[in-house]
N, C-alpha and C positions, 0 to 999 in steps of 0.2 A: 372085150367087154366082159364084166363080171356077172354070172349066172349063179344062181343060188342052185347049189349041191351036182354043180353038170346038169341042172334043168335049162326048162328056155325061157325061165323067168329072170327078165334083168335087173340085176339091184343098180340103183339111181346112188352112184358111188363118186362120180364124176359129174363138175358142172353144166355139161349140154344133157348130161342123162338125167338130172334132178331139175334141170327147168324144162325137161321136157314132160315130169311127172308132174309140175306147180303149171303147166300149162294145158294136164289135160285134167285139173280139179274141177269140177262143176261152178258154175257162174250163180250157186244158190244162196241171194243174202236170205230167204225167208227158209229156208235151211243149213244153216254150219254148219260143215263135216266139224265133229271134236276133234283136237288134233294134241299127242303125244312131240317133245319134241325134245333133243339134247338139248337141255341148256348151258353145258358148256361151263367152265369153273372162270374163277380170277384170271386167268391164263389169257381168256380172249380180250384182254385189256389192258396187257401187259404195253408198255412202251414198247415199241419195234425193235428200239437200237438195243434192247436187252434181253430180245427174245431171241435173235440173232446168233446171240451166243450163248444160247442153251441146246439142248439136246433134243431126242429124236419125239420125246411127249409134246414139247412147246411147238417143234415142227407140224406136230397132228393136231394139237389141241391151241395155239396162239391164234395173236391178231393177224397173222396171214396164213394160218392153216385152212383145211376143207371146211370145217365147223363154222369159222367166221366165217367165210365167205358165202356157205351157203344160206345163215341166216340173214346177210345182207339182201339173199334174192328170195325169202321167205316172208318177210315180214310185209314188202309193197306186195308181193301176190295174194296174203291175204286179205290187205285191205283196199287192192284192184275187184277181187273175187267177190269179197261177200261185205264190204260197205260197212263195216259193222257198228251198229249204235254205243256200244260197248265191249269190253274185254273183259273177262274172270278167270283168273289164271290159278292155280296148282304150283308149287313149289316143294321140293325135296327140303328145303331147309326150313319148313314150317310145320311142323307136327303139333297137335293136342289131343290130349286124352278125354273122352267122358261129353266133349261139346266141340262144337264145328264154330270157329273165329271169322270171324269178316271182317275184313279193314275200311272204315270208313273217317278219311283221310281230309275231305274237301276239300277245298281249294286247290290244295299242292300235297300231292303223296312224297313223304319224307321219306331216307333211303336208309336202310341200318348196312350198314358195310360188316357185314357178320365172316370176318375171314381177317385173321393175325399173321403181322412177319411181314410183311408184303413192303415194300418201296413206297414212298411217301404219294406218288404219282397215283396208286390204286386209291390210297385216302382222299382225292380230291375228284374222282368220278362224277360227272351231272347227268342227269337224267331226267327232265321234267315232266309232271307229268301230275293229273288230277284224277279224285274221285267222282263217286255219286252216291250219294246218302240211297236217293230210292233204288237203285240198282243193289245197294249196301242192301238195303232193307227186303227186298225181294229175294235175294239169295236167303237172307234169315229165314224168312215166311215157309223158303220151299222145304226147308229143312225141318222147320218146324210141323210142317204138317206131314211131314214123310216119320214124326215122333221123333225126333231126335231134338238133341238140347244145342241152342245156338244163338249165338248174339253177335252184333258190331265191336271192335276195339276202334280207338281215336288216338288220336296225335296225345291223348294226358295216360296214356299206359302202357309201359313198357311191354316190347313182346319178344326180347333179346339181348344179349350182348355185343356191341359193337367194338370193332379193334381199333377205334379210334381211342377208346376206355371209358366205356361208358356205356348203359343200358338203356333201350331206346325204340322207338317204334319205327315204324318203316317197313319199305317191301325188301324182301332180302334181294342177295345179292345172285340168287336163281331165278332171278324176275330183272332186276333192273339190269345187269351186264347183259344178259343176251339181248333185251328192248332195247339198250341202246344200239345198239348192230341193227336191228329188225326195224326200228321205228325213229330211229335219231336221237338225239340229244334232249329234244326240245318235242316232246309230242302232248298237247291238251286238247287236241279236238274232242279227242273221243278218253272216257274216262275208265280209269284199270281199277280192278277191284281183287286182290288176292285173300284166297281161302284157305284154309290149314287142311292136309292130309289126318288120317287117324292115324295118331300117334302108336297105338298097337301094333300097324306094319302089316299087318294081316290081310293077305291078297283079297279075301272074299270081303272086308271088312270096306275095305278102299276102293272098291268094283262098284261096294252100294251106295259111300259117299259120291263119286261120280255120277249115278244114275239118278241121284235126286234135282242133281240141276240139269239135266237132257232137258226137259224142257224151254230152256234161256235159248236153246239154238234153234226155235223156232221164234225167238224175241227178238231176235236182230244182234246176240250177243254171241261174240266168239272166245268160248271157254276153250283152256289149252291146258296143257300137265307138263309140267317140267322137271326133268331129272337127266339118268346115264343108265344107260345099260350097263354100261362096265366102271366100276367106283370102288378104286380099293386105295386108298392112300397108304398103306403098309407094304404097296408094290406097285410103285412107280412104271414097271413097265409095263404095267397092264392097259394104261392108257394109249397106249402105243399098238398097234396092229401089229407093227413089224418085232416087237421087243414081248411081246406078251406073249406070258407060255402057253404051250397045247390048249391045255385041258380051258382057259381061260376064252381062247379064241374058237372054241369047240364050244362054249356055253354063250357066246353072241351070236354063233352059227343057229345055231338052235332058237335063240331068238325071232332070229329069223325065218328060218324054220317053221314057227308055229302061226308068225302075223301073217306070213301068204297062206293060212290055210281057209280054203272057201267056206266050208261050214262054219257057221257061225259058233254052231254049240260043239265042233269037237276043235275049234280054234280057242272058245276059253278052257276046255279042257285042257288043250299042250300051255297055253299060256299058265295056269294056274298051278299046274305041273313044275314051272319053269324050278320055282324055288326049292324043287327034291330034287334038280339036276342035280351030278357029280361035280360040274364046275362052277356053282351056282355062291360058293363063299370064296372062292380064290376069285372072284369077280365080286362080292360084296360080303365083305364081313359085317356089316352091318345093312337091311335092306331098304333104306331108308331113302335110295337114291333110285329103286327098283317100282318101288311100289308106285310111283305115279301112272306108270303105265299102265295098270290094272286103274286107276282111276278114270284116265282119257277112253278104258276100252267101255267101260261103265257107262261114261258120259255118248257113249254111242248109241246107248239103250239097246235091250234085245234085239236079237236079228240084225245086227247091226254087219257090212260088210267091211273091208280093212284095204288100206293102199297107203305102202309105202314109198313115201314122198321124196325120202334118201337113206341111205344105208350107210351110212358114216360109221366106219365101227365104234362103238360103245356110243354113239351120240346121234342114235337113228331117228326121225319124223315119220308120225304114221297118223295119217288121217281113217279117221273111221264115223261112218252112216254118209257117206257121201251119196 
């Protein structure tokens, strides 16, 4: 069994060990833990027969790696758990400066496939799935009265480049490839609403965007933050546990590290800490991929406690105000 640093804390690394952390989550829909979660790149949607014949990153990170599999057994536990009226999800691949974006989409949330090169098969992804204008419009309000500047985008404004060649709206593809795993193909019960990160990057910046919508998870809404703990595309094997160097695997230890720490106030200490690590840019050159977890701890408001849900290296889930 795997123990964080020879403690007799166990990390949920393996699938009987991480549904047995999705089974002791609290049954609170009139409280959502926020929840931080790997969202996994293009890779978990790769065709099978060609993942097969790639190397040791596609074994950790594909369509039959831990990643996929465990968000197949995440996504019905949240919506067994806590019923939710709605979803507001966080994305690494949505940043703005100066104003906080909201998608409101209606009817049918379009998809921008914001990733180039890939095999024609990544191009034709489905994922259905719908908004809600007032849930749109309630994330603006919160924002707005917390003084920040903030507004809807729609289906007539572009918010990216897509590799398909062409600029375009939609949920990125740090929203729609993990929900297709988490939620199906086909999901419009209930409707998704994705929010943009502060584009500044700045840990304490993206702590407070977070804590302006803590209050949605006493609305029936499960807000979530999606990124990696380990994201360096200049070094392929850092996605890899087994292939990524020291100093790299020393900086997701530490990760870890800091989320089981009980205090709340010297746990965002080590957390805020994380980006003066030593290993902290041979795991992100750019921390764009980093920061949502400072968002999800945000979204826990003060006092908030922390349990992680799996320790997947570089692609952990960690609930926090459970």
């Amino acid at each position: 069994m795997s123990t964080l640093n020879g403690s007799s804390t166990l990390l949920p690394k393996t699938q009987p060990q991480w549904r047995k952390a999705l089974d002791e989550l609290p049954a609170t829909p009139d409280k959502i833990p926020a929840f931080f979660f790997g969202h996994g790149s293009p890779m978990l949607a790769f065709p099978e027969r060609d993942a097969e014949s790639r190397g040791g990153v596609m074994k950790a990170m594909g369509p039959k790696g831990s990643l996929a599999t465990f968000l197949k057994d995440f996504g019905p536990a949240l919506l067994s758990k806590y019923k939710p009226k709605g979803i507001v999800v966080f994305s690494a691949h949505w940043e703005t400066v100066g104003e906080r974006l909201v998608t409101d989409y209606g009817d049918e949330n379009p998809l921008l496939m914001d990733y180039y090169g890939f095999q024609p098969e990544l191009y034709q992804l489905k994922f259905k799935s719908r908004g809600d204008s007032a849930l749109s419009q309630r994330v603006v309000q919160l924002y707005k009265d917390a003084g920040y500047l903030a507004r809807t985008t729609t289906k007539l404004e572009p918010r990216g480049e897509d590799g398909r060649g062409f600029s375009g709206p939609g949920l990125d593809h740090g929203v729609f490839v993990p929900f297709r795993l988490m939620f199906g193909e086909e999901f419009t019960d209930i409707p998704i609403v994705e929010v943009s990160i502060d584009g500044s990057l700045d840990p304490e910046k993206n702590w407070a965007v977070g804590e302006v919508l803590a209050p949605l998870r006493r609305e029936g809404i499960l807000v979530l933050a999606g990124g990696l703990l380990v994201h360096n595309l200049r070094d392929f094997s850092s996605f890899s546990e087994e292939h990524a160097k020291p100093l790299v695997r020393e900086f997701n230890q530490a990760i870890l590290d800091a989320l089981i720490i009980p205090d709340p106030a010297a746990r965002k200490e080590a957390l805020l800490a994380l980006v003066k690590h030593k290993g902290f840019r041979a795991a992100h050159p750019r921390a764009d991929h980093f920061v949502p977890l400072y968002v999800a701890a945000g979204l826990g408001g003060p006092g908030a406690n922390a349990k992680l849900v799996s320790a997947i290296y570089g692609a952990p889930t960690v609930a926090f105000d459970l």
